[in-house]
C-alpha positions in Angstrom: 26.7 12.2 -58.7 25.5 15.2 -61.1 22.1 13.3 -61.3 21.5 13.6 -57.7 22.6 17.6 -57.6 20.3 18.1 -61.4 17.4 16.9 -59.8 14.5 19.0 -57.9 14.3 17.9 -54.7 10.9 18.9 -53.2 8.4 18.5 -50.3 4.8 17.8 -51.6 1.8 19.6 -50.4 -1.4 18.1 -52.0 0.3 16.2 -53.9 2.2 18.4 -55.9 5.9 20.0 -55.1 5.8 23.0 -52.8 7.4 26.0 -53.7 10.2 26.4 -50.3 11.2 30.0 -49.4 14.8 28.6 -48.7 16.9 25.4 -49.5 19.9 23.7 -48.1 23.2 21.9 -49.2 23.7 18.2 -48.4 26.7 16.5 -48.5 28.3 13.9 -50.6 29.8 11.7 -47.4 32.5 9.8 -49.7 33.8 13.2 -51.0 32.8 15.8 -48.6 31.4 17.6 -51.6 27.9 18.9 -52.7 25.2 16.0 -53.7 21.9 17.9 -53.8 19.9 20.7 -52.5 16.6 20.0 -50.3 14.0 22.2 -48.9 14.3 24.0 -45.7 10.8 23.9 -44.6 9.7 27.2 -42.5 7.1 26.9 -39.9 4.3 28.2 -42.2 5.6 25.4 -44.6 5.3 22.4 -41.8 1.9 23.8 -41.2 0.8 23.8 -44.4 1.8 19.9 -44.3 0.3 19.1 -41.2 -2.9 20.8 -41.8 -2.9 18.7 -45.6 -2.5 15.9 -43.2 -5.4 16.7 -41.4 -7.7 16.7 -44.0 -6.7 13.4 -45.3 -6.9 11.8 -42.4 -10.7 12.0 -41.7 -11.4 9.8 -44.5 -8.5 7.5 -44.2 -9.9 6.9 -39.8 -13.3 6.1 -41.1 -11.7 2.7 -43.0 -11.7 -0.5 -41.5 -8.4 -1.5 -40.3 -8.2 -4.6 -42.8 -8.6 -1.9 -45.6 -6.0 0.5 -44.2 -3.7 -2.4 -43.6 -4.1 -3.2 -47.6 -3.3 -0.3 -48.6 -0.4 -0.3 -46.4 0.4 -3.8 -47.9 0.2 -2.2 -51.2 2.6 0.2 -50.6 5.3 -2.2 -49.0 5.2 -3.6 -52.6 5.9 -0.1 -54.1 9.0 0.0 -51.8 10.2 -3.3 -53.3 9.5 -2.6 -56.7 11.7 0.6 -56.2 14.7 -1.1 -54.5 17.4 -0.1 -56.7 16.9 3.2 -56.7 16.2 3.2 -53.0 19.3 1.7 -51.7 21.0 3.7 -54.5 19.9 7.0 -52.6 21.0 5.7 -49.5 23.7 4.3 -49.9 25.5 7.8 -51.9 23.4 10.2 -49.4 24.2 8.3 -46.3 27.7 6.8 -47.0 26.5 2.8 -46.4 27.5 -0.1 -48.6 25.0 -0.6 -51.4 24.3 -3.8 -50.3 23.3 -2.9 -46.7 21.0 -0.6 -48.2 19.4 -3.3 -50.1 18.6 -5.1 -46.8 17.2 -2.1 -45.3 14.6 -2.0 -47.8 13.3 -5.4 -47.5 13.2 -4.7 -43.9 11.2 -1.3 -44.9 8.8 -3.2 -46.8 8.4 -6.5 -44.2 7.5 -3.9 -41.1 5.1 -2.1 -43.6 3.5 -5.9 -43.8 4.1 -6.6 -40.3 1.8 -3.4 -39.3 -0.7 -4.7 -41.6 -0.1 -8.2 -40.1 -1.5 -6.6 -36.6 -4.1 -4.5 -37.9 -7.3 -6.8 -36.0 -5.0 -6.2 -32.5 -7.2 -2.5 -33.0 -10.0 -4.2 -31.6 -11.0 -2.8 -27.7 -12.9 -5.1 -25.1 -15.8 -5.3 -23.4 -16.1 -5.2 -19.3 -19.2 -7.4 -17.5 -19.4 -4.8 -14.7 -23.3 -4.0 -14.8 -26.5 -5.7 -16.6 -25.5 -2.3 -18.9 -23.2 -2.7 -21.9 -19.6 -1.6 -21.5 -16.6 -1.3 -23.8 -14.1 0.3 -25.5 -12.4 1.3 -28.6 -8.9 2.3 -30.3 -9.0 5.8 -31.9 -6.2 7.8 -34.1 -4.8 10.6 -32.7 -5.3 12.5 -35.9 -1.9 13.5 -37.5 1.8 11.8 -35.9 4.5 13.6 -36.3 7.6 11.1 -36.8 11.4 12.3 -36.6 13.9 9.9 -37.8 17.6 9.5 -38.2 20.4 9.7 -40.8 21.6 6.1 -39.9 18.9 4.0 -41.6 17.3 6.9 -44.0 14.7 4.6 -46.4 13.8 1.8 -43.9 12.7 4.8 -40.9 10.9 6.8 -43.3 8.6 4.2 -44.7 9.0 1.4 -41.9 8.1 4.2 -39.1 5.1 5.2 -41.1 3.6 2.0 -41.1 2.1 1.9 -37.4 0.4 5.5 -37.3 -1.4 4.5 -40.9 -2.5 1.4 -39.6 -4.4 2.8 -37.2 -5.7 5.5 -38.4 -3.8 8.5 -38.5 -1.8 10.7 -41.1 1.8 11.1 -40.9 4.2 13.6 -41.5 7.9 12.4 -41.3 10.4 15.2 -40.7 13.6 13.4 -42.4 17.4 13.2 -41.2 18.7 16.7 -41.6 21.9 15.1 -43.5 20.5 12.2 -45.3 16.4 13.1 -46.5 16.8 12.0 -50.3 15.2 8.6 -49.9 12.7 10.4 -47.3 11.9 12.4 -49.8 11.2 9.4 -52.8 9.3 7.5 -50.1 6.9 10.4 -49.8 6.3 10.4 -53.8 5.5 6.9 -53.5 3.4 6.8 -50.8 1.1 9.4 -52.5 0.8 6.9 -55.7 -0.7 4.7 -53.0 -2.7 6.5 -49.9 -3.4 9.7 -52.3 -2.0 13.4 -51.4 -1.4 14.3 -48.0 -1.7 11.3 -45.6 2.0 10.3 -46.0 4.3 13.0 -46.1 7.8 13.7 -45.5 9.5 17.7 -44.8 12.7 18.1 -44.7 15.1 21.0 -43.0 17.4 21.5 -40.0 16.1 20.6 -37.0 16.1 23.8 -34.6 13.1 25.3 -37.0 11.5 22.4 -39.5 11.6 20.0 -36.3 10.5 21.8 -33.7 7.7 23.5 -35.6 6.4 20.0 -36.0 7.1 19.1 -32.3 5.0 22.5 -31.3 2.1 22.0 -33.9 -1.1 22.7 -32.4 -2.8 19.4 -34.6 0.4 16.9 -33.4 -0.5 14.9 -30.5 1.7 12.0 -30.9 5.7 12.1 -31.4 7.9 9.6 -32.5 11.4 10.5 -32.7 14.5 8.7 -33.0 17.8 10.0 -32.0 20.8 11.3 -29.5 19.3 11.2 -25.9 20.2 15.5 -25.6 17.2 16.1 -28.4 15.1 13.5 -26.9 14.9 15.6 -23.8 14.7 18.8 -26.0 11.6 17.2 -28.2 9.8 15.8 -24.6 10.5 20.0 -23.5 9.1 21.5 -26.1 6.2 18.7 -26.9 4.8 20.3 -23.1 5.5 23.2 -24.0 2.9 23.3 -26.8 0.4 20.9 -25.3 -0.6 17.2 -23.7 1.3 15.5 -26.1 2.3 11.5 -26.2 6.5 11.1 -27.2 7.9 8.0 -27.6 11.8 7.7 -27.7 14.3 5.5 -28.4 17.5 7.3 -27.8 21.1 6.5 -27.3 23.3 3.6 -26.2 26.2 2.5 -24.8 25.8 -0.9 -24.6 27.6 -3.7 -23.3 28.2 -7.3 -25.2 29.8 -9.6 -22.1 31.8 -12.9 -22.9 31.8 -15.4 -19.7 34.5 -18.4 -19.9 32.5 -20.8 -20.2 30.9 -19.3 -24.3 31.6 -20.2 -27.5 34.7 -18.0 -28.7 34.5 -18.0 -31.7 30.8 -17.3 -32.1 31.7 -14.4 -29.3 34.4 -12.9 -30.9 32.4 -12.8 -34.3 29.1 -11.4 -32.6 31.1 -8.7 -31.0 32.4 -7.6 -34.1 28.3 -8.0 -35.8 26.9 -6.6 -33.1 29.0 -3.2 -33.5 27.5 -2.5 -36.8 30.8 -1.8 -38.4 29.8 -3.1 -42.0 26.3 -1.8 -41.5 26.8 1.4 -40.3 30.0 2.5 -39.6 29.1 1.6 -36.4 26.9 4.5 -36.6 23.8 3.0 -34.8 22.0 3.7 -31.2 22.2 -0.3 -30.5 25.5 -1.0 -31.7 27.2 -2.8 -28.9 30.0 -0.5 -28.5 31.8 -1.8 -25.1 32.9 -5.5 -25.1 33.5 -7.1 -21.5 35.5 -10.4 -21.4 36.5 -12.2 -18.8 40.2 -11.9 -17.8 40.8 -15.3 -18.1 39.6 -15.4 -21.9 40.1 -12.0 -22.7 43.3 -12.3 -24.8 41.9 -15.3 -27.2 38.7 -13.4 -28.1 40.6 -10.4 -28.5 42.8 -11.2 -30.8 39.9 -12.8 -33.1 38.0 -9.7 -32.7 41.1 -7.7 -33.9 42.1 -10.2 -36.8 38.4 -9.9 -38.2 38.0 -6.2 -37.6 41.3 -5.6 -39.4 39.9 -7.2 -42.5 37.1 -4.9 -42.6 37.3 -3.2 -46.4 36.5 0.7 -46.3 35.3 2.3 -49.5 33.2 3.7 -51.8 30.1 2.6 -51.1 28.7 2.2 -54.4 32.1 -0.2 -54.8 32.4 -3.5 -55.3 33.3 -5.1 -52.0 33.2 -2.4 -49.9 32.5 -3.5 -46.9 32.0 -0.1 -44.6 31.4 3.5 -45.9 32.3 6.7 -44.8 30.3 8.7 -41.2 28.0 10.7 -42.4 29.6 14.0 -42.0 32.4 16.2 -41.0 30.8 16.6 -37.6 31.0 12.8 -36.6 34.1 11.9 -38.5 36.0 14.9 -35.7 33.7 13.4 -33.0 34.9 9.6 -33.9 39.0 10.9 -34.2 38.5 12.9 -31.2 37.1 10.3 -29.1 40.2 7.4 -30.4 42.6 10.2 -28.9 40.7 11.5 -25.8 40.8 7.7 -24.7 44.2 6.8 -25.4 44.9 9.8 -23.8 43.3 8.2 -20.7 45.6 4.8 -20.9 43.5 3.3 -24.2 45.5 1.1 -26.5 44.7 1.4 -30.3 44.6 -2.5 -31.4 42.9 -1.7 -34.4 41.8 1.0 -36.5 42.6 4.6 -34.9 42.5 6.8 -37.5 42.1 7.2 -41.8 42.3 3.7 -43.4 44.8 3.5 -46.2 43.4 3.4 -49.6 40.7 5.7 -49.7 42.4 9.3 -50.3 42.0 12.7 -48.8 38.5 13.3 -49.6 35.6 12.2 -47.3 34.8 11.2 -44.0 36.7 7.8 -43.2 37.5 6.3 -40.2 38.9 3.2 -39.9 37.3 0.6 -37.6 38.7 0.8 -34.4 39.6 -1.7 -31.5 40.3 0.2 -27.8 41.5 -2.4 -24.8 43.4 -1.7 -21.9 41.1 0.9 -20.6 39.7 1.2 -17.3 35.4 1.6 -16.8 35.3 5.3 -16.8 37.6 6.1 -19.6 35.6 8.3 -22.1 35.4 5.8 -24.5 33.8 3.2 -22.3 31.5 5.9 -21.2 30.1 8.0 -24.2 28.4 7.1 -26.7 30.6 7.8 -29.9 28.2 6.9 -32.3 30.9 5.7 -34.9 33.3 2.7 -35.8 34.9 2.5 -32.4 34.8 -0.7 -30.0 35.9 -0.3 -26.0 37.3 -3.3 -24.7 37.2 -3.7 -20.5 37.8 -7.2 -18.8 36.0 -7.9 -15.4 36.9 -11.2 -13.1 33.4 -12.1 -11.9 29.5 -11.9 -13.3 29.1 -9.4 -10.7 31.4 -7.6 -11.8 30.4 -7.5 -15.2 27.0 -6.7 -14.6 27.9 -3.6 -12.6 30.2 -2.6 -14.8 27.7 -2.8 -18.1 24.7 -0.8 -15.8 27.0 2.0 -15.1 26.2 3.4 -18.0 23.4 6.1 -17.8 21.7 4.2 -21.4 20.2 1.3 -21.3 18.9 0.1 -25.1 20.7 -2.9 -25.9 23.0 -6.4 -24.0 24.3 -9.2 -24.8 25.3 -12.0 -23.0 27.5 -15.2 -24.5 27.7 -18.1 -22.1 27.2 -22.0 -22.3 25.0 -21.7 -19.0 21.5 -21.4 -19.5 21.2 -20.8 -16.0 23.5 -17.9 -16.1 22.1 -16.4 -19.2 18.8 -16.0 -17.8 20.1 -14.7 -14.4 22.3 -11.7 -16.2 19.5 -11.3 -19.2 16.9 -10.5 -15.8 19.8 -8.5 -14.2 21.1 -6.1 -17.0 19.5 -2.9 -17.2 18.8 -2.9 -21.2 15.3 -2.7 -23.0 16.8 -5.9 -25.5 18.9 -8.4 -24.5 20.3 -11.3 -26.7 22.0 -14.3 -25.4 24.7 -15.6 -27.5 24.0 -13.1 -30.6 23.7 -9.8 -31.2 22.8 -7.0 -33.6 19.9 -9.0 -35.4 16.1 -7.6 -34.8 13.3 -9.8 -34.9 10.4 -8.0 -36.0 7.4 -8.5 -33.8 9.3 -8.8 -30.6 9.4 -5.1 -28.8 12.1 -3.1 -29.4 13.3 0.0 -27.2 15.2 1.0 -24.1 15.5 2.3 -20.3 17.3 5.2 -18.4 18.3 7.3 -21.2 17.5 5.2 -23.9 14.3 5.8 -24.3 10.9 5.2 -23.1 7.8 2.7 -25.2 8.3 0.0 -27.6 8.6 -0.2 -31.5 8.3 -2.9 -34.0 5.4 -4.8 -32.4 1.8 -4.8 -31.2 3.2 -2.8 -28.6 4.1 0.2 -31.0 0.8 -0.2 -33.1 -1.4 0.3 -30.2 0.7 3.5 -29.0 -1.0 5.0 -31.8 -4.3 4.8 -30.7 -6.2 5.9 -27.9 -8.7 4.4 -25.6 -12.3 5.3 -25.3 -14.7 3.9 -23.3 -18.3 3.5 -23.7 -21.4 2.6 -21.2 -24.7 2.2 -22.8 -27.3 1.9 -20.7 -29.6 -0.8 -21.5 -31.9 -0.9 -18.9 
């Protein structure tokens, strides 16, 4: 991995690298080992960004949205045409399988499209409430500030760009803390494309680079993406600063239920998909990380679910078949081990998984993917989000019962439902408290539907109209005619 540590990493200001009055080590997830050095942006760094940002973005808000969405389009086909090395990045910065990596560029590179796609839902309306004119229109904010996680590095960095530059405004992405190579690339590219300063991406730990972007006096609008603790702590000190607009999409601990009457097989497989095991160590805020089945078919789909989790290959993920990486750091791989004991401490039953898989040595953060039944609802592990390759098994005897048991949980992102009756489906779908819901399936986002949660998931929608619009505000206009 020498190329990765011989390499200057740097944030660019104007287009060329900014000199950073300190720099931090990242870790090598496979190995636990050095992999590069990034920049540790200061507050007088992140304001040198922002205020770059600014400058661009009064030129860029006087285009028309079809020529901003070109662009935009234009630099979707820059990700593409850098897809190797992108997934590359990810995939040794991150700890996913190579191939996963792969996907998440193509789905960097359709939501860049996507964004452009929507570009004429800018347009505002007029109101026939006088023989006066009256109407209104969609304005940038000015610069967005978007913070993103380690657990999908490329396709956040330049996907999550794609709605603020679309309508208008400049961006500054502050990258995952552990994972900011690809962040980093994205930002050289996007400057081939929109020109220094309307697309750039800092990099540090989050208690200074982050907040000093959360607190900037020229950020209006927030995105951020992450644990539901610093989603409070961003909405705190956002107020703290100034009338600022945050979106979130936090945390989840969310529920996949199995009624009787369902397709096993397809259950027992989309409970294993929808966990994100071979995606992201099960490292992701929708995985659906507590499985409810019914008593009476709870020991068939179990057994399916263990049989295919057990067959799961951990390794190196630049190897060939690995199927699921390393967690991305020391941090979450004692997190993941200390959750698998607190709940079999609680009455859990390790089916699966439980600790180091064989076959991958002493070195790096592995956890094997783990099956947990025989709990009861307010074991830790059916509680907590663990935010790694660990699945909670509960069984319940009724729908009611199962519904109440998936709402107890104080997150709402994700559900899913698998059941033969359409009836059914539609009565839980309306009854579970969860911003997405899929009936018979799981994991799989279709882009252009909304995407987000409730209770301490989150609050506004991404990956739509919905999110392109939350970029914009609304002016109104009366011109008096007579």
């Amino acid at each position: 991995m020498t190329r990765y540590a011989d390499r200057r990493w740097d944030v660019l200001l104007d287009g060329a690298p900014m000199p950073a009055a300190a720099r931090y080590e990242i870790e090598d997830p496979s190995t636990g080992g050095p992999l590069a050095e990034v920049p540790d942006c200061a507050p007088e760094e992140v304001d040198r960004v922002v205020r770059a940002a600014a400058g661009a973005q009064r030129s860029w808000a006087r285009r028309t949205p079809r020529e901003r969405a070109a662009k935009v389009r234009e630099f979707a086909a820059l990700i593409r045409a850098n897809a190797a090395e992108l997934a590359e990045l990810d995939a040794v910065d991150a700890g996913f399988p190579l191939a996963v990596m792969r996907a998440d560029v193509e789905i960097a590179a359709t939501t860049l499209e996507l964004m452009a796609d929507l570009a004429l839902g800018l347009g505002g309306q007029t109101y026939p409430l006088s023989s006066d004119l009256h109407y209104t229109v969609r304005e940038p904010y000015g610069v967005v500030a978007r913070i993103v996680p380690f657990n999908h590095p490329l396709m956040f960095a330049a996907s999550k760009a794609a709605a603020p530059l679309v309508a208008g405004n400049a961006v500054v992405v502050k990258a995952s803390d552990q994972a900011p190579l690809s962040g980093l690339r994205v930002a050289e590219l996007a400057a081939e494309v929109f020109g220094p300063g309307l697309c750039s991406v800092v990099t540090g730990r989050g208690p200074v680079t982050g907040q000093a972007l959360v607190r900037h006096e020229l950020i209006r609008r927030i995105g951020f993406i992450g644990a539901a603790e610093t989603g409070r702590l961003v909405q705190r000190q956002a107020s703290e600063s100034g009338v600022k607009y945050v979106s979130l999409e936090l945390g989840g601990k969310n529920a996949l239920i199995v009624m009787p009457d369902a397709d096993l097989a397809k259950a027992a497989e989309g409970a294993v998909t929808g966990m994100n095991f071979t995606a992201t160590a099960g490292q992701s805020c929708g995985s659906t990380s507590r499985l409810l089945l019914h008593e009476s078919i709870a020991d068939e789909v179990l057994e399916r679910v263990v049989d295919r989790v057990r067959s799961i290959r951990v390794g190196h993920p630049l190897a060939d078949g690995t199927q699921m990486g390393p967690v991305i750091d020391r941090r979450q791989y004692e997190k993941s081990l200390g959750a698998i004991e607190a709940a079999t401490g609680e009455g859990a039953r390790v089916l699966a998984g439980g600790g180091r898989p064989e076959g991958v040595g002493a070195d790096g953060y592995y956890v094997a993917p783990t099956v947990l039944a025989g709990m009861e609802p307010d074991n830790p592990a059916a509680v907590e989000e663990i935010f790694g390759p660990v699945l909670s098994v509960l069984t319940f005897r009724d729908e009611a019962e199962a519904v109440e048991i998936a709402n107890r949980s104080r997150y709402g992102l994700t559900a899913a439902v698998f059941t033969g009756d359409v009836a059914r489906a539609h009565r839980m779908a309306s009854a579970l408290q969860a911003g997405y819901v899929w009936v018979n399936g799981s994991a799989r986002h279709y882009l252009g539907l909304p995407f987000g949660g409730v209770k301490s998931s989150g609050v506004d929608r991404e990956e739509s109209l919905d999110e392109l619009l939350s970029y914009t505000e609304t002016k109104a206009v009366t011109v008096v005619l007579g």
